[in-house]
Structure formats: C-alpha cells, structure tokens
C-alpha positions, 0 to 999 in steps of 0.5 A: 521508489514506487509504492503500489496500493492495491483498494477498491471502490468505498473502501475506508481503510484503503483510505486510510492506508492512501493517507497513511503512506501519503502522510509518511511521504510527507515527512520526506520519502521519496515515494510514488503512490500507484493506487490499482483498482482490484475490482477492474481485475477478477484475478486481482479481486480473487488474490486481494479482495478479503486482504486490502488494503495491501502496499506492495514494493516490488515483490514484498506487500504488508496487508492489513492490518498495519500501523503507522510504525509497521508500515514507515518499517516496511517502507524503510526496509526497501528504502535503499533497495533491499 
C-alpha cells in the first residue's frame, strides 16, 4: 500500500507524522512511505501549506492534527483496499 506524506523542509511535526507511520509499519503493515516536497510545487504549496503534514492513500488524506490511534484507523480502513 502506498502511503503518501506530503512535508516540507524543517517541518517538526511532519517529522513526527514520518516516525509516526514509520513506527506503525513497524508493527507489520506493509506500506511504502512516499514523502512529497510541497515547497518544489506552488500548487502543492497553496493546497497543503497551512495543513501539513498530510498522509494520503489514494484519494483519501488525514491532515493533521492526528494521533497514533487515528492515523493506524485510517491506514487500516484502506488496508484491504477499501
């Protein structure tokens, strides 16, 4: 399942959203973690700038804030391709 987190550049809880889904594929989800760069896009920029980190599973995203819990309940909604 391909994971997509869209950061920037000294963004600390994009950090911490990375360890986050980096932690909870850890634990045996088989996910691939695809970081975007909003700052090389200015329309990535205008759409994510103000909300990042955001996680999206094709066309479904989670901005932040979230928690452990709500972000492994997102990924496992799509888990099985829902």
């Amino acid at each position: 399942m391909n994971i997509t987190l869209f950061t920037t550049l000294g963004c600390h809880l994009c950090d911490e959203a990375l360890q986050m889904l980096q932690a909870i594929q850890a634990t045996g989800f088989e996910t691939n973690i695809i970081e975007v760069e909003i700052a090389d896009s200015d329309t990535l920029r205008k759409k994510y700038g103000i909300r990042i980190p955001v996680v999206r599973i094709a066309e479904d995203e989670i901005g932040w804030p979230f928690t452990n819990n709500e972000l492994r309940d997102f990924l496992s909604s799509h888990k099985h391709g829902h």
